[in-house]
C-alpha positions as CSV (number, residue, x, y, z in Angstrom):
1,X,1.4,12.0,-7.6
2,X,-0.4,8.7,-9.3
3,X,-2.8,8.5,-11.7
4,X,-6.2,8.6,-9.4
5,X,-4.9,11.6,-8.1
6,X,-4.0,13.5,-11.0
7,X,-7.1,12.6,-12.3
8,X,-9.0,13.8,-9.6
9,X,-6.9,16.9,-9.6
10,X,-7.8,17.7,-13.2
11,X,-11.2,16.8,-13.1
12,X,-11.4,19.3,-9.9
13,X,-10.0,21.8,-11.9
14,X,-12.4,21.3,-14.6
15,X,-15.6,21.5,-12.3
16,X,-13.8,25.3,-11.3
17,X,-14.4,26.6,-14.3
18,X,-17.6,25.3,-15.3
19,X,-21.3,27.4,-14.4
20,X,-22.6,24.6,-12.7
21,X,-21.2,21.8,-10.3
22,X,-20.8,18.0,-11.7
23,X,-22.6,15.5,-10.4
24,X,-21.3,12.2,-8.9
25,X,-22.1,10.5,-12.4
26,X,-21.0,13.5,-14.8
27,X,-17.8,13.3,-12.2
28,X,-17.3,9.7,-13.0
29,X,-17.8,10.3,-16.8
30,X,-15.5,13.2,-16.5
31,X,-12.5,11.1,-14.8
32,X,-12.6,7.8,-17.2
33,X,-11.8,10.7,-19.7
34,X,-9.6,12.2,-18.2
35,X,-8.0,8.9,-17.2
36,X,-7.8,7.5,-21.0
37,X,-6.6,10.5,-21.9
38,X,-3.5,10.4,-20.0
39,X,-2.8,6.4,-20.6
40,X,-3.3,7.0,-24.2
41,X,-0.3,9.6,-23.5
42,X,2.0,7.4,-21.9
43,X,1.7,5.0,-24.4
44,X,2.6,7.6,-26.9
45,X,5.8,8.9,-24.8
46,X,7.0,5.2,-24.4
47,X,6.6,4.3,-28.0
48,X,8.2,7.6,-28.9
49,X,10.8,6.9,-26.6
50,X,11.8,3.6,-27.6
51,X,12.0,4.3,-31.3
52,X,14.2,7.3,-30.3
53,X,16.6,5.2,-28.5
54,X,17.2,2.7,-31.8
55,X,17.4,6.1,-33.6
56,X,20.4,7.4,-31.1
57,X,22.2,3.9,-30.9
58,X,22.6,2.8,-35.0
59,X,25.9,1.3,-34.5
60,X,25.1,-0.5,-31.2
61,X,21.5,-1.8,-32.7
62,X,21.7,-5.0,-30.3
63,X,21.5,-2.6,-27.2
64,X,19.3,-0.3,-28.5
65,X,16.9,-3.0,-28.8
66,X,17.6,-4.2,-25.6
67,X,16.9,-0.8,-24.3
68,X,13.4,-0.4,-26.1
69,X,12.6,-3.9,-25.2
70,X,12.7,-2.7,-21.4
71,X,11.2,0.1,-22.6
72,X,8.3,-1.3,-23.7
73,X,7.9,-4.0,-20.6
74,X,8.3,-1.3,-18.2
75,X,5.3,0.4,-20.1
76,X,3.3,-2.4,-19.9
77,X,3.3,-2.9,-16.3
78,X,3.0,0.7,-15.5
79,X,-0.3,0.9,-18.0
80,X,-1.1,-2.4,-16.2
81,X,-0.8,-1.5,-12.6
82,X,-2.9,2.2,-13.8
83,X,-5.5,0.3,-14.4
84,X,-5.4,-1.9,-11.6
85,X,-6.2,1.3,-9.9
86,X,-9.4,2.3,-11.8
């Protein structure tokens, strides 16, 4: 599942459990929350991710950094191509 649809999915699931139905514009508002929310997460993971790996690797520092360098790009084009799909 990518992004748009989980988003969509959540924000469904949101509009099931509230007394009235959203409208297209509370819908949008709801989703660019939703959305942010779950970048702003994967961010987090990656950055907690990387500094576990150079926590995990002291005595090979050189590939731990390596690691958390790919880390990081692979983040960065995964948060870029997300919002590509906005």
């Amino acid at each position: 599942m990518d992004l748009r649809q989980t988003v969509e999915s959540v924000v469904q699931e949101i509009g099931k459990v509230l007394p009235t139905p959203l409208d297209a514009e509370q819908t949008g508002k709801v989703s660019e929350i939703v959305e942010k929310a779950l970048v702003e997460v994967m961010r987090d993971l990656a950055k907690h991710h990387s500094g576990v790996v150079q926590e995990c690797c002291p005595p090979d520092q050189d590939l731990a950094h390596k690691i958390a360098r790919e880390i990081a790009q692979k983040n960065d084009a995964l948060i870029a191509n997300l919002t590509g799909l906005r």
